[in-house]
N, C-alpha and C positions, 0 to 999 in steps of 0.2 A: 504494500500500500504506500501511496506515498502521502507526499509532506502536505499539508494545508495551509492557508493562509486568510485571516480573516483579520476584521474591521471589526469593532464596537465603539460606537464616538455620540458626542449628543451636536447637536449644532444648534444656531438660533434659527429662526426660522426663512432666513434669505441663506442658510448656509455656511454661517462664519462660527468657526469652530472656537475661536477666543477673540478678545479685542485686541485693536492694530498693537497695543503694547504686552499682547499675551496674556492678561489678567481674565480669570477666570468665573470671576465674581459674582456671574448671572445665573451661573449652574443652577439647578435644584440642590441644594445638601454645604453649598459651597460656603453656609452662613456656621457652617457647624451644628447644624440640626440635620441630623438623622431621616434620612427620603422616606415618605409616608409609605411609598411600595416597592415590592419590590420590581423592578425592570431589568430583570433577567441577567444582570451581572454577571452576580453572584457564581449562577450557573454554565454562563458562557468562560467565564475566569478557572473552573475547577477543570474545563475540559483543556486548558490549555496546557501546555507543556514551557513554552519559550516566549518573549516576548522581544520587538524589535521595535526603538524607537529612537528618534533623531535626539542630539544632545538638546538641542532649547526644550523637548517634552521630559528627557530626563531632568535636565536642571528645574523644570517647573515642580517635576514629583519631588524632587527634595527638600521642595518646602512646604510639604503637606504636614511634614511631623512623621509616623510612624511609618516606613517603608510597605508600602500595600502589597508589594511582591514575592514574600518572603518565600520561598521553596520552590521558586519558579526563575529556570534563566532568562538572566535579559543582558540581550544587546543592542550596546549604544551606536548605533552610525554615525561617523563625525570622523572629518580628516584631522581634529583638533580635538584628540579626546580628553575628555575631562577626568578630573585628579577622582578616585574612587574612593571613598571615607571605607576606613577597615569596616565598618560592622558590615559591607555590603561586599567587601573582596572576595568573598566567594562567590555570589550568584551573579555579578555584576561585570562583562567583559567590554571592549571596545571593538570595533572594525571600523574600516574603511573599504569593506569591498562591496562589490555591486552588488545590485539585490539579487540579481539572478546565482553570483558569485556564492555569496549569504546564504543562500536557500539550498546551495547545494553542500558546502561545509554544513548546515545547520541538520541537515538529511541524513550525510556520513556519520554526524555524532550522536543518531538517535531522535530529534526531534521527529515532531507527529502534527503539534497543530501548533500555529505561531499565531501571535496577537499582534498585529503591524500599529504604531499607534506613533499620532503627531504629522500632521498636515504635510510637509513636505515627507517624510518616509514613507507616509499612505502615497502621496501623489508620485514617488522613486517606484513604489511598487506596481500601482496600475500602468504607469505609463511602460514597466516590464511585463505587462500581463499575468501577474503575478498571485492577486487577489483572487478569491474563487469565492466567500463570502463578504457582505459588508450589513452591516446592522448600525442605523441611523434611527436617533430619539431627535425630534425633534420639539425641542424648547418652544413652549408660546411667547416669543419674545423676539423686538426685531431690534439689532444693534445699529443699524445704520450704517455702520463700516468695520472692518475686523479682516480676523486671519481667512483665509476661504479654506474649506476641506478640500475642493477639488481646484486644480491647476489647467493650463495647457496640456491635451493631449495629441498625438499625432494622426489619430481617428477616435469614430465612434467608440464606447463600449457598451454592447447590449446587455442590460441586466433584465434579471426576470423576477418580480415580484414573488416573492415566497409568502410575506404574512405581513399586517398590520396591527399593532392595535395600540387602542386611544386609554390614557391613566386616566384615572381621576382629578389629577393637577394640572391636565391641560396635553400633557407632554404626548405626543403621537411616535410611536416607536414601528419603523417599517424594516423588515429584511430583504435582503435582494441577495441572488446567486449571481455568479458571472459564468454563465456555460463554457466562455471558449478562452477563459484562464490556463493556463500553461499548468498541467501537474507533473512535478518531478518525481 
């Protein structure tokens, strides 16, 4: 079987995954109160094995407080990797190789299902063909201007609607497949 690659992200509702300065503020939970439901996290997080995110998404998790990752590899992509604080030198590696590069060192060393997270590494991965799921919550809430989840790409990508559905706070959470994603 091979490797998988999937998205979980929330956006506001034009699509911007943080504001132009990266501050995450708008979230649901982001006030330090506890999200009323649950939206499927939880369970998309236990199926993971690896996670790959650009160093501006790691340096943002660092200031959350408690490292949300624990028992779970994560690599940082960044030609400028950042210094690794001990309590994370075990799970916490760097690269600089291409996604397609990534995904095949990630394969030889056993991973199963990778979690691609942070705007530009999501947009490195689709524009490799890369991604086979993406699961989008989207926030009742319009920022006006911010980070975008998606980039320039070289063509289409057809996705195909797997499921919707609407919380009780507003939040609309949609899954999509990418059929003619590259499996390794």
């Amino acid at each position: 079987m091979g490797i998988k690659c999937s998205v979980f992200i929330a956006t506001s509702l034009e699509g911007f995954i943080a504001r132009k300065n990266g501050e995450l503020d708008w979230l649901p939970g982001s006030d330090g109160q506890a999200a009323e439901e649950d939206l499927g996290y939880d369970q998309f997080i236990a199926g993971v094995d690896t996670l790959v995110m650009g160093r501006n998404t790691y340096e943002l998790v660092q200031t959350f407080g408690e490292w949300p990752y624990g028992g779970k590899r994560v690599v940082v992509l960044s030609s400028r990797f950042p210094k690794i604080p001990e309590r994370l030198a075990e799970g916490v590696e760097g690269s600089s190789a291409s996604p397609v590069e990534l995904m095949h060192q990630l394969q030889l060393s056993g991973s199963t299902h990778v979690y691609v997270d942070g705007g530009k590494t999501i947009q490195s991965f689709l524009r490799a063909n890369l991604i086979q799921e993406i699961t989008i919550s989207r926030v009742p809430i319009l920022l006006g201007e911010g980070i975008p989840l998606f980039g320039p790409l070289a063509g289409d990508i057809k996705l195909r609607h797997e499921s919707t559905k609407a919380f009780n706070n507003g939040l609309v959470q949609s899954r999509y497949s990418i059929p003619e994603a590259v499996s390794l």
